[in-house]
Short mmCIF file of the C-alpha atoms (twelve columns), coordinates in Angstrom:
data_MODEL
# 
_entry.id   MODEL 
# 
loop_
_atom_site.group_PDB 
_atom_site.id 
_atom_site.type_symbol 
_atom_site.label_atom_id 
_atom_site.label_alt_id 
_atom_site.label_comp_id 
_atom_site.label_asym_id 
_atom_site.label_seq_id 
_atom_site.Cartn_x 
_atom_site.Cartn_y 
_atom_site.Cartn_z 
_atom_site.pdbx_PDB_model_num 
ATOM 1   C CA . UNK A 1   0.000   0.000   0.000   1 
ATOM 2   C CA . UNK A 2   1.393   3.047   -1.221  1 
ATOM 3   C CA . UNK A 3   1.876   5.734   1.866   1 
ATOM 4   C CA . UNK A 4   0.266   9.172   2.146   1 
ATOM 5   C CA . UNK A 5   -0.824  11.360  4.492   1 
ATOM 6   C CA . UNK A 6   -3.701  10.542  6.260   1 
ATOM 7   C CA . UNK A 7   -5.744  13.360  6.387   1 
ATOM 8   C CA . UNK A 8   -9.234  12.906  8.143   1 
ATOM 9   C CA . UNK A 9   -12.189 10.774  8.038   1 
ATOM 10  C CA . UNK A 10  -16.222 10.105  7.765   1 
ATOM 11  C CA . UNK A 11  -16.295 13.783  6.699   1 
ATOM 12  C CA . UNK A 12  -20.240 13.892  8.047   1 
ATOM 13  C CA . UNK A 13  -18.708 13.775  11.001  1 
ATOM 14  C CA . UNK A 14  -17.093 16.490  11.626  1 
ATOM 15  C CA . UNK A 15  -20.345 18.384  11.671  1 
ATOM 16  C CA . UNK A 16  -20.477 17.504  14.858  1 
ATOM 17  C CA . UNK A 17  -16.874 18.737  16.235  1 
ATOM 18  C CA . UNK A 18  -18.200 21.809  16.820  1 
ATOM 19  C CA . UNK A 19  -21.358 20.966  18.262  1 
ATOM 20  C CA . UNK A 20  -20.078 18.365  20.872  1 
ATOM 21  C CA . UNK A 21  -17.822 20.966  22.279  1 
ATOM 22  C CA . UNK A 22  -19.974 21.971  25.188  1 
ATOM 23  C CA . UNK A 23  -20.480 19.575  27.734  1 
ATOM 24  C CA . UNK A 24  -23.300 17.015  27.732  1 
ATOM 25  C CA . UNK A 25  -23.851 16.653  24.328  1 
ATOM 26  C CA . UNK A 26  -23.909 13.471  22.806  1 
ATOM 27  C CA . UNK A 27  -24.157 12.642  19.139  1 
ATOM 28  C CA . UNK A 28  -23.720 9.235   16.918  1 
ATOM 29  C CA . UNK A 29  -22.571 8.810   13.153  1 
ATOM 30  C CA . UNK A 30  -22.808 5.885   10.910  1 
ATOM 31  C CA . UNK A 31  -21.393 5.107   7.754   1 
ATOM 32  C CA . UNK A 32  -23.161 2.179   5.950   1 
ATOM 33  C CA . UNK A 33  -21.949 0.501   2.925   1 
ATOM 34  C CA . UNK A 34  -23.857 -2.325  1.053   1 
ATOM 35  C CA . UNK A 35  -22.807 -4.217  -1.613  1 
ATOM 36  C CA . UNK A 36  -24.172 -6.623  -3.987  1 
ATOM 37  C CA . UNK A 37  -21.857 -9.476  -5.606  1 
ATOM 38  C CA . UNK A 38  -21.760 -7.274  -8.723  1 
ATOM 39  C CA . UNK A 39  -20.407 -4.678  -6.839  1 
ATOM 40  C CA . UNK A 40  -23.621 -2.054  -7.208  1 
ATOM 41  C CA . UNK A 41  -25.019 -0.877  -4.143  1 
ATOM 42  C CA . UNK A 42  -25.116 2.050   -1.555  1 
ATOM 43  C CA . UNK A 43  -23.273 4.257   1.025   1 
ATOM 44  C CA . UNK A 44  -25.722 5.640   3.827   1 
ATOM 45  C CA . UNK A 45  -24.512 8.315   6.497   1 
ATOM 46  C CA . UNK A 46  -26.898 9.095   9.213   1 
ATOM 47  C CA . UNK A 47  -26.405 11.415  12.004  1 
ATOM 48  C CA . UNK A 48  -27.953 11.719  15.294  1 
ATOM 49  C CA . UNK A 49  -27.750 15.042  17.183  1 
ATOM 50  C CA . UNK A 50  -29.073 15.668  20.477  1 
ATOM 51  C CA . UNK A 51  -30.652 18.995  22.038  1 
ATOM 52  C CA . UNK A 52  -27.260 20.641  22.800  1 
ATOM 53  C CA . UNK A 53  -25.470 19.187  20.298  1 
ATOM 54  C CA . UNK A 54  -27.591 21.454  17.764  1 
ATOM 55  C CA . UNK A 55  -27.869 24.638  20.349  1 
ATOM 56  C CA . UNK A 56  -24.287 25.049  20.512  1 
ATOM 57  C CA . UNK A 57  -24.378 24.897  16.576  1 
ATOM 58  C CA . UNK A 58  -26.920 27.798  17.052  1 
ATOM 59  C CA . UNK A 59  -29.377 24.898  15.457  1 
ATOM 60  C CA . UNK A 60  -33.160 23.047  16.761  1 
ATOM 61  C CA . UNK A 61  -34.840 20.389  15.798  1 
ATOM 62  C CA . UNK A 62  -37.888 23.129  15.208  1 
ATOM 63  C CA . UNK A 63  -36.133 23.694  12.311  1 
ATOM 64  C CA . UNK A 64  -34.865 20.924  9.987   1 
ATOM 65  C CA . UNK A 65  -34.296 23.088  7.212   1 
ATOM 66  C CA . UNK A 66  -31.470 24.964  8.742   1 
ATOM 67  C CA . UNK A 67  -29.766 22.147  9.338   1 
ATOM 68  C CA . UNK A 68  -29.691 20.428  6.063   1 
ATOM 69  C CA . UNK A 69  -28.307 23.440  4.835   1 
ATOM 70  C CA . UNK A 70  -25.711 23.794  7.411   1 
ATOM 71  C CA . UNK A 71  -24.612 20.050  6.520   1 
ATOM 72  C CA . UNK A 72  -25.392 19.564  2.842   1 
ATOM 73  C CA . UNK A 73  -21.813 21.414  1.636   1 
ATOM 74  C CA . UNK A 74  -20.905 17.453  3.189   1 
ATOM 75  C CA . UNK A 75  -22.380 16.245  0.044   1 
ATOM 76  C CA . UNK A 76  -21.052 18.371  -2.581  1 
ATOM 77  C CA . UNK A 77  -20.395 15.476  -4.834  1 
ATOM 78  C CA . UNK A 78  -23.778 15.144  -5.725  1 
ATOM 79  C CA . UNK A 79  -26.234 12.701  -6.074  1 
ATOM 80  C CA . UNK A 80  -27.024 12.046  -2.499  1 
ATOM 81  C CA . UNK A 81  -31.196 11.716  -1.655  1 
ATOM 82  C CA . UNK A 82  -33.154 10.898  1.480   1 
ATOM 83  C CA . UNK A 83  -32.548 7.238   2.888   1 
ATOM 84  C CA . UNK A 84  -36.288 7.265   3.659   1 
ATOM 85  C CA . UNK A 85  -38.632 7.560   6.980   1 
ATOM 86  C CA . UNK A 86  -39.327 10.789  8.220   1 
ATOM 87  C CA . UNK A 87  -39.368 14.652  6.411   1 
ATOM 88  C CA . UNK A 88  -37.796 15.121  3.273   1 
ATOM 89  C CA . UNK A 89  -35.038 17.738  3.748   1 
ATOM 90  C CA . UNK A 90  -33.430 20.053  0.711   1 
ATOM 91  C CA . UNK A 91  -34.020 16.453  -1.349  1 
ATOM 92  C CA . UNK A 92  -30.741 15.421  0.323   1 
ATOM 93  C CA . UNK A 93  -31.812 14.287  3.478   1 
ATOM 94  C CA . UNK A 94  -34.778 12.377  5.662   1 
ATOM 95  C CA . UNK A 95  -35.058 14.030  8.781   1 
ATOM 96  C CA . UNK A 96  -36.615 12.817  12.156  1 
ATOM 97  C CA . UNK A 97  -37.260 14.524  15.297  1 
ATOM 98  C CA . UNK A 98  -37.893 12.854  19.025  1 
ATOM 99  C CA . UNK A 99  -39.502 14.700  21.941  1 
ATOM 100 C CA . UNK A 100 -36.397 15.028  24.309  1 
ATOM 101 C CA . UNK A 101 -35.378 17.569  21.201  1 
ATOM 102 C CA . UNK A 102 -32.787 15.083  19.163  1 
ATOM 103 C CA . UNK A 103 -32.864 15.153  15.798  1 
ATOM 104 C CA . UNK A 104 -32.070 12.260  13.092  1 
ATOM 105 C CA . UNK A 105 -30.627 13.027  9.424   1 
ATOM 106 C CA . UNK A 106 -29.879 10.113  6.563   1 
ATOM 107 C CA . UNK A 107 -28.407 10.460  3.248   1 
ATOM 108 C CA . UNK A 108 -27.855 7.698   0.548   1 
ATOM 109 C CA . UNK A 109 -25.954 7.636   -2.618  1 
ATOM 110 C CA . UNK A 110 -26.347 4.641   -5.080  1 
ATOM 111 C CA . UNK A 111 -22.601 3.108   -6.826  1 
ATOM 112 C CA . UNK A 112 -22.927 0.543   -9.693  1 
ATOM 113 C CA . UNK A 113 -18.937 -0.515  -8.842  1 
ATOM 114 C CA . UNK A 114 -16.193 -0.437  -6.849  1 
ATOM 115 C CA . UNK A 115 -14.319 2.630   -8.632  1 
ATOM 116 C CA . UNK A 116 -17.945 4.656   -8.098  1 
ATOM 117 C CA . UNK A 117 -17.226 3.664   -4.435  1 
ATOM 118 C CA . UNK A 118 -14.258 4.575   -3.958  1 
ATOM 119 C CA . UNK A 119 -14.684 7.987   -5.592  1 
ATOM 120 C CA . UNK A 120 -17.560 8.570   -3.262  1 
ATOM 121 C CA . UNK A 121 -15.328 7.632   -0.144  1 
ATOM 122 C CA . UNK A 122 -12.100 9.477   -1.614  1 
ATOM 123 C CA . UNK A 123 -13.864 12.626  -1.873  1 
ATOM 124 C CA . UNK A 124 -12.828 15.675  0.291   1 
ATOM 125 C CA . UNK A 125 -15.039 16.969  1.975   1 
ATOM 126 C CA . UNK A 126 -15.109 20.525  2.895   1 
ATOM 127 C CA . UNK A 127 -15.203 21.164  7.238   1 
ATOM 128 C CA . UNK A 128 -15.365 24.796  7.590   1 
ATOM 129 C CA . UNK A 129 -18.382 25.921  6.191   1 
ATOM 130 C CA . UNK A 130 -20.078 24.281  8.890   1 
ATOM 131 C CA . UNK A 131 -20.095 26.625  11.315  1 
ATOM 132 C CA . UNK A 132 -22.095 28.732  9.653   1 
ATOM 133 C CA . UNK A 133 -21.190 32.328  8.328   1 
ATOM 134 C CA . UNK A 134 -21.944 35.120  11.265  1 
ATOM 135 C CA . UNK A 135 -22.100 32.837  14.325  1 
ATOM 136 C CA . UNK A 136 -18.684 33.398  16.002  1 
ATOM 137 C CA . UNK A 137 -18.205 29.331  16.021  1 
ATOM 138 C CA . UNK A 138 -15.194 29.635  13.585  1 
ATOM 139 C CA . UNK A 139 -12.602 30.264  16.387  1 
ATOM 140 C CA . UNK A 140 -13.855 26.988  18.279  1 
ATOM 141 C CA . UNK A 141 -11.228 25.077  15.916  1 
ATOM 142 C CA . UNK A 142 -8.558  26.620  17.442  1 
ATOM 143 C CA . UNK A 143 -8.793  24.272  20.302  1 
ATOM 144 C CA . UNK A 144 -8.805  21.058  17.552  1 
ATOM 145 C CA . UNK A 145 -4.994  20.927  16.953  1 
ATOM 146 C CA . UNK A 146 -4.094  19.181  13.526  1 
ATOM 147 C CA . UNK A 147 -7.742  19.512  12.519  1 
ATOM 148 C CA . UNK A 148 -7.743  19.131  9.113   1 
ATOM 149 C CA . UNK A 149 -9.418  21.195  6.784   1 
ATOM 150 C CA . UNK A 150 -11.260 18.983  4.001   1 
ATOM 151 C CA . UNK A 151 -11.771 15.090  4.644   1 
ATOM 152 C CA . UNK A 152 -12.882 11.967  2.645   1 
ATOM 153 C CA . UNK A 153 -14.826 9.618   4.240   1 
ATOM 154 C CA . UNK A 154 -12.570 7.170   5.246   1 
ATOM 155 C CA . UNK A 155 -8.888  7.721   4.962   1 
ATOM 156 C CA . UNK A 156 -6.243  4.833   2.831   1 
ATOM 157 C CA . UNK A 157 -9.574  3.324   1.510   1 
ATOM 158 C CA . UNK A 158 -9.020  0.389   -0.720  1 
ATOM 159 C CA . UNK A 159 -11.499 -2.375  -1.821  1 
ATOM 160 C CA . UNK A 160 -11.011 -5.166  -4.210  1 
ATOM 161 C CA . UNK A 161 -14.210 -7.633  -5.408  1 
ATOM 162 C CA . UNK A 162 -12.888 -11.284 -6.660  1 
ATOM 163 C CA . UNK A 163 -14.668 -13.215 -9.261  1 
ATOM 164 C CA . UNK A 164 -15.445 -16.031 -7.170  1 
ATOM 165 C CA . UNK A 165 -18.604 -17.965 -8.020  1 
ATOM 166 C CA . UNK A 166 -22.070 -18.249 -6.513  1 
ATOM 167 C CA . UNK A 167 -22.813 -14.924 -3.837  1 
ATOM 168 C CA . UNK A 168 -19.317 -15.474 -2.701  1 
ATOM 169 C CA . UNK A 169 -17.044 -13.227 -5.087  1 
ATOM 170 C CA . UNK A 170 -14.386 -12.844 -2.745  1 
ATOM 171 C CA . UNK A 171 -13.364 -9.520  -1.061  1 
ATOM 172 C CA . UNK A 172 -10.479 -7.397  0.168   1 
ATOM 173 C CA . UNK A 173 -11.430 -4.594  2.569   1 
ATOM 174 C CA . UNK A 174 -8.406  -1.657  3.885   1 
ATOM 175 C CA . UNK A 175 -9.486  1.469   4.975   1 
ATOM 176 C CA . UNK A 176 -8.350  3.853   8.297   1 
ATOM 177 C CA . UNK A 177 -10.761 5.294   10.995  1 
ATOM 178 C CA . UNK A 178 -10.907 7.859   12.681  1 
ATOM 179 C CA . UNK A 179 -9.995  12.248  11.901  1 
ATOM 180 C CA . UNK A 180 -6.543  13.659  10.929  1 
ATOM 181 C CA . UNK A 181 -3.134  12.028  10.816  1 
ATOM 182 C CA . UNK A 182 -1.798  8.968   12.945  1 
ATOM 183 C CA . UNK A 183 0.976   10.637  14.961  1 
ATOM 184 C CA . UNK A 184 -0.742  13.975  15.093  1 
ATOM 185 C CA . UNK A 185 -3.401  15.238  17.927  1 
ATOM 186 C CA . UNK A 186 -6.349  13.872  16.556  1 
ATOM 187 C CA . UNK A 187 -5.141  10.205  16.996  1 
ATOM 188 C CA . UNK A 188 -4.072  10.384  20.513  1 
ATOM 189 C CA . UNK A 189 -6.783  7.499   21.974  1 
ATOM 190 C CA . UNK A 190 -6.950  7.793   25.267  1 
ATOM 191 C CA . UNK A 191 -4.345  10.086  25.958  1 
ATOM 192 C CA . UNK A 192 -6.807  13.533  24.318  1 
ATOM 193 C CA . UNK A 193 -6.859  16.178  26.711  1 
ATOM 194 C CA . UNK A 194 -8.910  19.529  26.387  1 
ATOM 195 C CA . UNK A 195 -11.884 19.648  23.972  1 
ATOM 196 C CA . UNK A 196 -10.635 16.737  22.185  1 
ATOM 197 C CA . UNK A 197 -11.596 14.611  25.092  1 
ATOM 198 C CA . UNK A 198 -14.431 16.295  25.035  1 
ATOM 199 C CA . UNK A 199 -15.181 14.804  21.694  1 
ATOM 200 C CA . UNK A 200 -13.832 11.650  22.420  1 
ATOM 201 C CA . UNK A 201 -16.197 10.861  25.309  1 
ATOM 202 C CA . UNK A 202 -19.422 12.415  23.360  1 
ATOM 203 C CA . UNK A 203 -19.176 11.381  19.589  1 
ATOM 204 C CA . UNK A 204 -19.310 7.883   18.027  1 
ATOM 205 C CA . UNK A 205 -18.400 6.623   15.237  1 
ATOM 206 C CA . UNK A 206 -19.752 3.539   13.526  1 
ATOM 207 C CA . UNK A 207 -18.707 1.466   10.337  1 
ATOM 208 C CA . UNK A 208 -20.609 -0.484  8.908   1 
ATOM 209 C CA . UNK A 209 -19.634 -2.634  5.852   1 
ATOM 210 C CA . UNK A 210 -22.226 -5.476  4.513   1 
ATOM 211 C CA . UNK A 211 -20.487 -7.344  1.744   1 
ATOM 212 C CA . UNK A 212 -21.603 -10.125 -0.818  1 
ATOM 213 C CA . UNK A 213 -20.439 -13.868 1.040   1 
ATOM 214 C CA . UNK A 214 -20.647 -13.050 4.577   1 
ATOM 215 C CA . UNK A 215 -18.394 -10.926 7.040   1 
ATOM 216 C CA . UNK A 216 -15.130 -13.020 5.899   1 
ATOM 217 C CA . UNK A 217 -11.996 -12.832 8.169   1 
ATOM 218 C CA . UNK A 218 -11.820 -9.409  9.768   1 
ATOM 219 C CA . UNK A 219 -10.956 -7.343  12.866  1 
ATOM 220 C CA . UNK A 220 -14.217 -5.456  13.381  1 
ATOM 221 C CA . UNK A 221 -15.679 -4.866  16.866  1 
ATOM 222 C CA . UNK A 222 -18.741 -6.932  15.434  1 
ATOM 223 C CA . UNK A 223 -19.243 -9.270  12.624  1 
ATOM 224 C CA . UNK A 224 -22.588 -11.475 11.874  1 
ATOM 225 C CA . UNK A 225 -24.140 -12.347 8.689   1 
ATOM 226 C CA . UNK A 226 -22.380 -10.538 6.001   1 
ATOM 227 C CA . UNK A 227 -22.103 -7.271  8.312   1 
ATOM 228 C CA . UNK A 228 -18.564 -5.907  9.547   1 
ATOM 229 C CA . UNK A 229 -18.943 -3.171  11.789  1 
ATOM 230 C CA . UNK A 230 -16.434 -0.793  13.490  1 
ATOM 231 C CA . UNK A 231 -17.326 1.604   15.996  1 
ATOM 232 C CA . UNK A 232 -15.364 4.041   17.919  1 
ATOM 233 C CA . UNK A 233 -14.520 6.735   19.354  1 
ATOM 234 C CA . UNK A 234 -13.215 10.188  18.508  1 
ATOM 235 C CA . UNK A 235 -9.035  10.225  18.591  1 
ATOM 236 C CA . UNK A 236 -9.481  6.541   17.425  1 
ATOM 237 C CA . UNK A 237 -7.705  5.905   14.240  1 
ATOM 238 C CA . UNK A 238 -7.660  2.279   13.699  1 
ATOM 239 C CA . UNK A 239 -7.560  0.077   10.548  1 
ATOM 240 C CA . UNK A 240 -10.539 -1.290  9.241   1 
ATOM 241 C CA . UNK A 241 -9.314  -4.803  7.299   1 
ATOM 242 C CA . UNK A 242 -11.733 -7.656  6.212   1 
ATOM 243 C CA . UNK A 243 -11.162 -9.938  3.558   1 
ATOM 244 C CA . UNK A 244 -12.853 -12.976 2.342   1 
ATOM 245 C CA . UNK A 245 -11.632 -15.742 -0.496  1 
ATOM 246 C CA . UNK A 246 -13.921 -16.235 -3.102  1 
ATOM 247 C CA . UNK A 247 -15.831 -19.580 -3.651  1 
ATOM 248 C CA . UNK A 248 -19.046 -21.367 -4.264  1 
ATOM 249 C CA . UNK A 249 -21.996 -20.393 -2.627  1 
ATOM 250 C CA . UNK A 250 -24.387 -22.503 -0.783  1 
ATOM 251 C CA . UNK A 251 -26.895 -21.476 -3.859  1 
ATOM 252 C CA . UNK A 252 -24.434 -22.965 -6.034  1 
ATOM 253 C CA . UNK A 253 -23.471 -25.830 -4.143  1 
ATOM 254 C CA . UNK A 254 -26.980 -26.835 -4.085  1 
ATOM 255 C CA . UNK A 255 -27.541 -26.654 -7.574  1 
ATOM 256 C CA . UNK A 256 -24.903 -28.823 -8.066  1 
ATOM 257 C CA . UNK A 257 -25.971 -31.468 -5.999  1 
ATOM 258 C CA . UNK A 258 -29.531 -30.918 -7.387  1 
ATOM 259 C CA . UNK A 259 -28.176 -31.504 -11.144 1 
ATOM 260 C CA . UNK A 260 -26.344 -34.463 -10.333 1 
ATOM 261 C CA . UNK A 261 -29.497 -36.134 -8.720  1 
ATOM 262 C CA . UNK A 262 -31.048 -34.971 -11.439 1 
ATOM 263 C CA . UNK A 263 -28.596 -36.928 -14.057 1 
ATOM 264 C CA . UNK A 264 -28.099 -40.144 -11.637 1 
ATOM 265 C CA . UNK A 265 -32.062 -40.794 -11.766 1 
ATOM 266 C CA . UNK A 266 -31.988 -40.032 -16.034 1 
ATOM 267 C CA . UNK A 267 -29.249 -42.880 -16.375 1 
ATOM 268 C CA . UNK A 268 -31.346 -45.086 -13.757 1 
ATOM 269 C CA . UNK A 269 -33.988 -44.352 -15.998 1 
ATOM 270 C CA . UNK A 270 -32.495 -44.818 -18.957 1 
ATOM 271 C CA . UNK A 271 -30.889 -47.918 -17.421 1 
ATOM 272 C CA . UNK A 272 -34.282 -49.765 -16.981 1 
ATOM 273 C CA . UNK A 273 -35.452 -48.557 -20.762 1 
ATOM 274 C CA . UNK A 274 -32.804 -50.414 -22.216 1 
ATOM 275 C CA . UNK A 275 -33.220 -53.683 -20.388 1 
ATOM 276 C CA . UNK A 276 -36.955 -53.477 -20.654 1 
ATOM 277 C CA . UNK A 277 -36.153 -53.377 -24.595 1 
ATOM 278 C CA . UNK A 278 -33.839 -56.069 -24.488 1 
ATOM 279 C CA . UNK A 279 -36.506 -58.176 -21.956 1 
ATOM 280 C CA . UNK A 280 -38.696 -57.388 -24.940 1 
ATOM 281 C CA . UNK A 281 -37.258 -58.747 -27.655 1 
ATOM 282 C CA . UNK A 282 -35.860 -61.745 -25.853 1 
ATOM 283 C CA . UNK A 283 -39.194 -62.677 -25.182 1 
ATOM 284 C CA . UNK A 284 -39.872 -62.202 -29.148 1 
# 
């Protein structure tokens, strides 16, 4: 794998750096990827911001509006639309609201193969125009050392599909977690200090990668079904690494067995045709 810098990642999250800053708030972003053996599918980012997440973005969940605007320069690559459920938002975004004053957004954009994916994930994504224009929050990155200012959505992303048979292709999963460079102060772990423990006790992160043949080998914090998921905190920056060999799927395995059943009763048949003949004209 060829080095570079890592710069940051999820770039949806980062709306939230701001926002988590005062004490109390709490917030939770997922990044979903699903893929089909082909290699089509979708990447899904929701966000969950609670009541003083959004005040201290100068935000409410009274108004939805406001903040799909305040997020959608996230999605300047296009082609993002509402994941469904709830209020359509700027045609970007489905938007929920609960009573303790949290609000929900979810955006989807559709791939049809892996280089689509990877340009969607690759893309930087631009961090300061969420703060808004007027508010006074732009100084509040001051106390975010290394912060970077544009970020893809996962950093040293790389995904190869095999063409294995059946619904197992095969699959090779790399990617880094996390915001900003390893070495630098936004991958410190447990040792943050300052508002960047601030974030790292309030914001989640969460991973979530559901690929064609089942979770494969992998060093997620949970794998079932064909799901790998990663979650963790901010100042994490771990590798993300799955990989699975390609092979026959049960579907395929089972036809198999069904076709040679199929030709083992033909020659039985065929079998007692011929010596039914042969009775037949003995007898004759």
């Amino acid at each position: 794998m060829r080095p570079r810098a890592l710069r940051a990642a999820l770039g949806a999250v980062v709306a939230l750096l701001v926002a988590l800053l005062a004490s109390g708030c709490a917030a939770r972003m997922q990044m979903t990827v699903e893929m089909d053996r082909d290699g089509r599918g979708t990447v899904t980012l929701t966000l969950r911001m609670d009541q003083s997440s959004l005040q201290t973005l100068a935000l409410s969940a009274d108004d939805p509006e406001a903040v799909g605007a305040r997020l959608e320069p996230l999605l300047d690559d296009g082609g993002w639309f509402p994941a469904g459920g709830g209020e359509s938002v700027r045609n970007t975004f489905s938007v929920s609201t609960s009573d303790d004053g949290s609000l929900t957004l979810s955006s989807v954009k559709r791939f049809d193969n892996v280089d689509q994916l990877t340009r969607i994930v690759d893309h930087p994504r631009n961090l300061r125009a969420l703060t808004g224009e007027g508010l006074g929050l732009e100084s509040i990155f001051l106390g975010l050392p290394d912060l970077p200012q544009q970020t893809p959505l996962l950093n040293e992303f790389s995904f190869t599909l095999g063409d294995g048979t059946g619904d197992n292709p095969g699959f090779n999963l790399f990617a880094r977690g996390g915001i900003g460079d390893i070495g630098e102060q936004t991958c410190q772990g447990n040792r943050a200090q300052g508002f960047s423990r601030t974030l790292r006790d309030a914001l989640e992160i969460e991973y979530r990668f559901r690929l064609p043949g089942g979770p494969g080998a992998t060093n997620a914090t949970e794998s079932s079904a064909s799901d790998n998921v990663w979650r963790i905190r901010y100042e994490d920056c771990p590798a993300l690494q799955a990989e699975s060999g390609g092979g026959s799927s049960s579907t395929l395995v089972n036809g198999i067995i069904l076709g040679a059943l199929s030709a083992f009763l033909i020659m039985v048949f065929l079998v007692r045709g011929i010596r039914r003949r042969r009775n037949r004209r003995s007898e004759t």
